[in-house]
N, C-alpha and C positions, 0 to 999 in steps of 0.2 A: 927475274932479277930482283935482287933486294931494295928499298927504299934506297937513296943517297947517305940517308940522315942516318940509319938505321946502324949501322958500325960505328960511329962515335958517339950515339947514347950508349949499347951493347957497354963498351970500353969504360963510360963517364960511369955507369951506374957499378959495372964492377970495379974500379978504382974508389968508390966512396965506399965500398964496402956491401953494397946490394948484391942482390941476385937475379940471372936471369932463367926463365922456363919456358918452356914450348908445350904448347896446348893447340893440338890440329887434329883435322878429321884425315889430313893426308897420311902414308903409310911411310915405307920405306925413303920416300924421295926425301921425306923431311932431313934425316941424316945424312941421305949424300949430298944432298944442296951445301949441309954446312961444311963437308968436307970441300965440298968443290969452291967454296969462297972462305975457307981457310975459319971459320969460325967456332968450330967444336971448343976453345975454349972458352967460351965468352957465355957456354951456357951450361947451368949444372944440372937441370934433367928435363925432360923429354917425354910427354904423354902423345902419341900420333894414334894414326885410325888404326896400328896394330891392336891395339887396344879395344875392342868392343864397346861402343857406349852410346848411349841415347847422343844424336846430336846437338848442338848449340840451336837456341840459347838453352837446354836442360843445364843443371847446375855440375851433372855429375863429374864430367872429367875435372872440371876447375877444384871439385870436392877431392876427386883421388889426386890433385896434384900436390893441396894441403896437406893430406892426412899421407901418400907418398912421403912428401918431404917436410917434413913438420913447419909447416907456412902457418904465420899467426894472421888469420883472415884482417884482423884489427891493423895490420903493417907492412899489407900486402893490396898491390893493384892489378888489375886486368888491362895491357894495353892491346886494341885491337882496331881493324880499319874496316869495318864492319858495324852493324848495331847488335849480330846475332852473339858477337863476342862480350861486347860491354852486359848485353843482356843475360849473359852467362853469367857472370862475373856478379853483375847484380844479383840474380837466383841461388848464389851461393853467399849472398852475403859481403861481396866483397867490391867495394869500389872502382869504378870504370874511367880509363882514359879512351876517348876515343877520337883517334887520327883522322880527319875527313878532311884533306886538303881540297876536295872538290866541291863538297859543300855537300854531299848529297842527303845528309842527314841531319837536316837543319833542324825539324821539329820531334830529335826523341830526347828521353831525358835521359841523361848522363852525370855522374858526377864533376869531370872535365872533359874541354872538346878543345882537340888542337888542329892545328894547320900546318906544325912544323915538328916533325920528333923531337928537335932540339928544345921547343919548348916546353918537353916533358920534364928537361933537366929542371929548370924554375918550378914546377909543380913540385918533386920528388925533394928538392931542396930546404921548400918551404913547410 
């Protein structure tokens, strides 16, 4: 099941004008999940593990999701609830938000570390 918080950043960031992308090792499930919680618009494209690629933290899929959809790594972030994902994100260049409401990742470095998705709107805004 998805986060709580995670449907009104989705909505906050595409009402300002952002975008959102999906970046996973999982296959198929990833697209029916969002059909099954009514979300397929809220994202405009989708790299999963149909896709072939060294996994996280390697940089590559974050790279094919760039150079995919012409993402300026300069005005683009990685938000993930992992370290393997920020670390992705990092290896490609591109700044990390990392969600760790439980705290379990207290001593990696990060660009930002939140506790509430909502707080990413403040980051994103700023």
């Amino acid at each position: 099941t998805p986060f709580p918080e995670a449907e009104p950043l989705l909505r906050f960031i595409k009402e300002h004008g952002g975008k959102n992308y999906i970046y996973s090792h999982s296959g198929a499930i990833v697209k029916r999940m969002l059909g099954i919680w009514g979300w397929e618009s809220l994202f405009d494209g989708i790299i999963d593990g149909t896709v072939k690629l060294p996994r996280k933290p390697a940089p590559d899929g974050v790279n094919l999701l760039c150079s995919t959809f012409g993402l300026d790594k300069a005005s683009t972030v990685i938000v993930g609830d992992r370290s393997i994902d920020t670390d992705a994100g990092k290896n490609a260049g591109i700044d990390g938000i990392l969600f760790d409401p439980e705290k379990y990742y207290d001593n990696i470095e990060v660009t930002y570390k939140v506790d509430s998705l909502l707080d990413i709107e403040k980051i994103l805004l700023s």
